[in-house]
C-alpha positions in Angstrom: -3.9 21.7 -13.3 -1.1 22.0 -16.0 1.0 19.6 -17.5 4.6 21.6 -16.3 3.5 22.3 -12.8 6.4 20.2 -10.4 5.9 17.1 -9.1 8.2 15.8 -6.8 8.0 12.1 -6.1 9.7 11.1 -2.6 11.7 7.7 -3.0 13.4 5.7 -5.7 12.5 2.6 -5.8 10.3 0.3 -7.5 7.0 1.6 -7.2 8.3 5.4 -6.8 9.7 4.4 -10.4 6.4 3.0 -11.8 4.6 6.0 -10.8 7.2 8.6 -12.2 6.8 6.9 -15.8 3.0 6.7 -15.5 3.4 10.5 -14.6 5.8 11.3 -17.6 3.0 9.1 -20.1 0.3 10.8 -18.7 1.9 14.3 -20.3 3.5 15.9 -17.0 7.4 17.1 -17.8 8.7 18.5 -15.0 9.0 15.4 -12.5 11.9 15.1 -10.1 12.8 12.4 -8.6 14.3 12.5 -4.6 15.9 9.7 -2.8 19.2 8.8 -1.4 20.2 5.5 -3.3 23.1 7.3 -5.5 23.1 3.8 -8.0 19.1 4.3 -8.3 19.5 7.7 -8.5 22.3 7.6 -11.7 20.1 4.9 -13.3 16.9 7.2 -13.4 18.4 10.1 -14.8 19.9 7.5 -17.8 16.1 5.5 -18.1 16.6 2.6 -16.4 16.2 1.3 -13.0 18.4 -2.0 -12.6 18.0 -2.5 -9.1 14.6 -3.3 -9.8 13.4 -3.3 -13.4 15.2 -5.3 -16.6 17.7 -3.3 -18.7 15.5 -4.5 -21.6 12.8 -2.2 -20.0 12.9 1.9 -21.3 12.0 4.7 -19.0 12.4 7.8 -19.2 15.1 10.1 -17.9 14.4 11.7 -15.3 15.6 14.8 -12.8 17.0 13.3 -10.0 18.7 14.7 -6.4 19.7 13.6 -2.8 18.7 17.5 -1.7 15.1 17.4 -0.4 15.2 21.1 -0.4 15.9 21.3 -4.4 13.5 18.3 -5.2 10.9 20.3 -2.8 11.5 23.9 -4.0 8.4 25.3 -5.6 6.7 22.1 -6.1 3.3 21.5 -6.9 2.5 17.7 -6.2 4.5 15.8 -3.6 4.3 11.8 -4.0 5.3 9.3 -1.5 6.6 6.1 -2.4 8.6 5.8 0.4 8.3 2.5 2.8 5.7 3.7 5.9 8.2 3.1 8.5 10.1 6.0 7.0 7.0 8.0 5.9 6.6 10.2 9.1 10.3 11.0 9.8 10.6 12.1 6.1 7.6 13.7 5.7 8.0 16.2 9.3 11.3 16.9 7.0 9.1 17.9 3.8 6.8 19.8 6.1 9.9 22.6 7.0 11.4 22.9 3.6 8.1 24.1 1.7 7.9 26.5 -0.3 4.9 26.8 -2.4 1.1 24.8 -2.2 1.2 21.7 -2.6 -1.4 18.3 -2.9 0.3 15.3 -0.9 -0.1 12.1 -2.8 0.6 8.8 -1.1 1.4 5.9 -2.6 2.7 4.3 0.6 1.4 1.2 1.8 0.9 0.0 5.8 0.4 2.1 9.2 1.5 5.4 10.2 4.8 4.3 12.3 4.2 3.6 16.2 0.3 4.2 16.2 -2.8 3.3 14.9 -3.3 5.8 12.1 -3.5 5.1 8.7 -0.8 6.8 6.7 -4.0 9.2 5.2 -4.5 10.1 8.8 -1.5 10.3 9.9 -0.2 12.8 7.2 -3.4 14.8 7.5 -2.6 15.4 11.2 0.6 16.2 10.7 0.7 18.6 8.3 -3.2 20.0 9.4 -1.4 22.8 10.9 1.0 23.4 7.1 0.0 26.3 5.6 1.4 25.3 2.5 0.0 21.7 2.4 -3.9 21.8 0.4 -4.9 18.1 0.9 -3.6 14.6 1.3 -4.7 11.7 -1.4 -4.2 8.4 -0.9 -3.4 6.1 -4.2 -4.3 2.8 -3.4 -5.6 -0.7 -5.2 -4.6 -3.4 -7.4 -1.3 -2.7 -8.8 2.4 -4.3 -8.6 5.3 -2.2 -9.5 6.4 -4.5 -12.1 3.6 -4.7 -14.3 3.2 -1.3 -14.2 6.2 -0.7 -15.7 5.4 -3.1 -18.6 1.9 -1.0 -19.1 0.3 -3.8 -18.4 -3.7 -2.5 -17.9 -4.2 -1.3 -14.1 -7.3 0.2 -12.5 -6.8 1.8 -8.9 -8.7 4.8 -6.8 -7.5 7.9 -5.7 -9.1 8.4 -2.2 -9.8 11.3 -0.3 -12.9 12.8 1.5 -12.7 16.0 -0.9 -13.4 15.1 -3.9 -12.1 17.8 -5.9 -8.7 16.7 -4.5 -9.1 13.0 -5.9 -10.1 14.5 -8.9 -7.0 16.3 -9.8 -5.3 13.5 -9.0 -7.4 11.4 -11.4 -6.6 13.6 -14.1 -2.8 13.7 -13.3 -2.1 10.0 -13.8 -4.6 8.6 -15.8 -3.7 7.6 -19.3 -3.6 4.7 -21.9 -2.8 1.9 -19.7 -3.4 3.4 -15.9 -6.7 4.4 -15.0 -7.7 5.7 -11.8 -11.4 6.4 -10.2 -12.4 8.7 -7.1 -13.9 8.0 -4.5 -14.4 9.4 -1.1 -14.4 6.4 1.5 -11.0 6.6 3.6 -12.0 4.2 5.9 -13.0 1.8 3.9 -9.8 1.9 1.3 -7.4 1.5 4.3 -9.4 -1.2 6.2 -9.5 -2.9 2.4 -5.5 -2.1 2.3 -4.9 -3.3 5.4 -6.6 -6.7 5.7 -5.2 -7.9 2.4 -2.4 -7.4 3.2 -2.9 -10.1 6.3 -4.6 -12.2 4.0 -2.1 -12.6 1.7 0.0 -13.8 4.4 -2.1 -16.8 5.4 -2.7 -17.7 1.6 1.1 -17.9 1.3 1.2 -20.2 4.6 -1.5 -22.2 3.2 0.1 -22.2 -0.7 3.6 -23.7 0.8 1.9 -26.2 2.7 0.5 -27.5 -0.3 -3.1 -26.5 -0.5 -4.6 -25.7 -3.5 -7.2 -23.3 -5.1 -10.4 -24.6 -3.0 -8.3 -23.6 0.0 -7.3 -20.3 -1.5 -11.4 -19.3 -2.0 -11.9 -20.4 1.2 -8.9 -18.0 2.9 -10.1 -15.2 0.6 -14.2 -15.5 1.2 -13.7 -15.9 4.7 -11.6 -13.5 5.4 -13.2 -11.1 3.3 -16.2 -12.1 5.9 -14.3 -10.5 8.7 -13.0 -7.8 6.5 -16.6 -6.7 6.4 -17.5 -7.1 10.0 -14.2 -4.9 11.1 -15.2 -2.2 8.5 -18.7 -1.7 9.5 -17.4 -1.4 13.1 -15.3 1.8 12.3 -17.3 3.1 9.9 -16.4 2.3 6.5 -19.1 1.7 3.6 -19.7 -1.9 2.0 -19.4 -0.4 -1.7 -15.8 0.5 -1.1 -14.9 -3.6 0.2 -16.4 -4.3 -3.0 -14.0 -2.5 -5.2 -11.1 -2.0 -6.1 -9.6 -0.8 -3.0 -11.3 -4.2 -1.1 -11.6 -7.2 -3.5 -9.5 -6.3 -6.3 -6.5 -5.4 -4.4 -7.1 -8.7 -1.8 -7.3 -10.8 -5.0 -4.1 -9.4 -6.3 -2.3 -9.9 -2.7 -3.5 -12.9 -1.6 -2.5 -14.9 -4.8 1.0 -13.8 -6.0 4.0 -14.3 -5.7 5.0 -10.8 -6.5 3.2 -9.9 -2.9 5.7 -9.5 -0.2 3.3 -10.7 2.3 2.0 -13.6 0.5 5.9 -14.5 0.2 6.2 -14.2 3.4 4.0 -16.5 4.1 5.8 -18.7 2.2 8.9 -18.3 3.9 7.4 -18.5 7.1 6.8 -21.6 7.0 10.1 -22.7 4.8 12.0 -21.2 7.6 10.6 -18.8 10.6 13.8 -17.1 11.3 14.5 -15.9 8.1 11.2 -14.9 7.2 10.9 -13.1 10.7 14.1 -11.1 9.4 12.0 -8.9 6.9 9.6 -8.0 9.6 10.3 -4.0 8.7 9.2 -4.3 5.0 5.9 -7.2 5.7 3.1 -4.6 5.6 1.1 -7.5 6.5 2.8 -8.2 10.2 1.9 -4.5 11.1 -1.5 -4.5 10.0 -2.2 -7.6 11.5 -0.9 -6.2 15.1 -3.0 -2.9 14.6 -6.1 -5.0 14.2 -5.5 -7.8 16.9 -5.1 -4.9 19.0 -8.0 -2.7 18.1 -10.4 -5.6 18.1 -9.3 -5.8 22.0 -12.2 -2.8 22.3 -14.3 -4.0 20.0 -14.2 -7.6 20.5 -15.7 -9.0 17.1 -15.4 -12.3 16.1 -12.3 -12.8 13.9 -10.9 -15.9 14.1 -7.9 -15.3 11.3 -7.0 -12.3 12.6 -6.7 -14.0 16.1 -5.0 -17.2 15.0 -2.5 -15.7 12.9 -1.3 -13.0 15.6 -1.3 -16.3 17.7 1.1 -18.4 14.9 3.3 -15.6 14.3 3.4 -13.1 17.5 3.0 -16.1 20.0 4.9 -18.6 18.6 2.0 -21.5 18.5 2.5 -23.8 15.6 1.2 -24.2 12.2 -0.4 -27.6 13.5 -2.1 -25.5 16.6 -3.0 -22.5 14.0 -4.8 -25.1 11.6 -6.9 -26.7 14.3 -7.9 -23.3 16.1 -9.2 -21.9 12.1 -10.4 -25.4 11.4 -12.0 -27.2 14.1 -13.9 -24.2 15.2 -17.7 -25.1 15.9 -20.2 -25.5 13.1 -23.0 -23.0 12.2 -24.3 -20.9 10.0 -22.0 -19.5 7.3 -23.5 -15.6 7.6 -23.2 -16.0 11.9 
């Protein structure tokens, strides 16, 4: 790995930005910057982001174009920081216009659009047949944009079955503020990724409503319960729900406001409508279809996952959802 080797980071928004100046701290010069939002785009080669980061707030200037083919050309490191309902159509675009090996990075949060497939699996199959392509990494745990930014302290994992892989990309962003550990547990990351992201969404519901902190352990442990029942069930190890890319990222989710799916849930129930309106950017709603629906097959007991499809896909009401978690009958708490 050198320092000048391309890296071409797909997207321009907030967390594409965060990433390109942990890139640039961490000692790596030739970033470029692709995405189609011209304002974004002039902003970033100045050091600034206004769209989403204060003006008081100094970046770095960067390379930036609207031409995949020049941000692509003779790259070393593709990153994705794009929003995964645009990941696949974008990245069967990246997949024609290479040039040169490259490690795939994701940064992308959610499902693989129209299937089941984690965005690790589904870039991995689509670009198993690349003969440029070397590996896909995931990048994944406790981190918001905009403390990034701010160098706030952040610890996440960089995922992938080879390890070598996550390795490099250890090496390639780690530095005085963001560190990042291996490991080699897909599974488990993306079940971790997915289920907070559902989570947060009930402790936003339950935060509006008025509830307080007891309420919030009891959202978080219990759901972190059926986090580890789904997880064993396709094959993912305990360790990993235990980490960062389980715990660490739910506790982050599930209890900010700077979580789009916990303020959804806060919307949701300020007003259903308008909350239902950012369906295509709530992470959250598409995890929480992709696991109602896979647990048709396995048929595990998870009464949040069930009640919540129920309040938000079937239209039942936050009184009906609160009895069906609430009233349920009493037993043992490990059952």
């Amino acid at each position: 790995m050198n320092k000048t080797n391309k890296i071409s980071i797909i997207g321009s928004g907030a967390m594409a930005t965060a990433m390109a100046k942990v890139l640039y701290d961490s000692g790596n010069t030739n970033i470029f910057i692709y995405g189609i939002d011209e304002k974004e785009l002039e902003d970033l080669k100045i050091g600034k982001n206004a769209k989403y980061f204060s003006t008081d707030i100094k970046l770095p200037s960067f390379n930036t174009t609207k031409d995949l083919k020049i941000a692509l050309d003779k790259t070393d490191y593709i990153v994705l920081a794009i929003p995964s309902i645009f990941i696949q159509a974008t990245f069967l675009e990246i997949l024609k216009l290479l040039n040169s090996k490259v490690l795939v990075i994701s940064v992308s949060k959610g499902f693989y659009p129209n299937s089941f497939l984690s965005i690790h699996e589904g870039l991995s199959k689509d670009s198993k047949s690349n003969e440029f392509v070397r590996g896909v990494v995931t990048v994944t745990g406790p981190s918001f944009a905009e403390e990034i930014i701010k160098e706030q302290l952040t610890t996440i994992c960089a995922v992938d079955s080879n390890i070598k892989n996550a390795q490099e990309v250890q090496k390639l962003f780690s530095n005085k503020y963001f560190k990042l550990y291996v490991q080699s547990d897909v599974i488990g990351a993306e079940v971790g990724a997915s289920f907070k992201n559902v989570l947060a969404i009930f402790s936003g519901i339950a935060n509006q409503q008025g509830y307080g902190i007891n309420t919030l352990a009891s959202i978080l442990s219990r759901g972190l319960k059926e986090m580890k029942l789904y997880n064993d069930k396709v094959g993912g190890k305990l360790s990993t729900l235990l980490g960062l890319t389980g715990v660490g990222d739910l506790i982050l989710t599930a209890t900010s406001p700077l979580s789009r799916n916990f303020s959804f849930g806060k919307e949701f129930v300020i007003n259903k409508s308008k909350a239902l309106e950012t369906v295509k950017t709530v992470e959250g709603l598409k995890a929480l279809e992709n696991i109602y629906r896979s647990n048709k097959k396995y048929g595990l007991d998870l009464p949040i996952i069930s009640s919540l499809y129920e309040l938000i896909f079937e239209n039942i009401s936050l009184e009906e959802f609160k009895e069906k978690i609430w009233n349920r009958t009493l037993k043992s708490e490990f059952e």
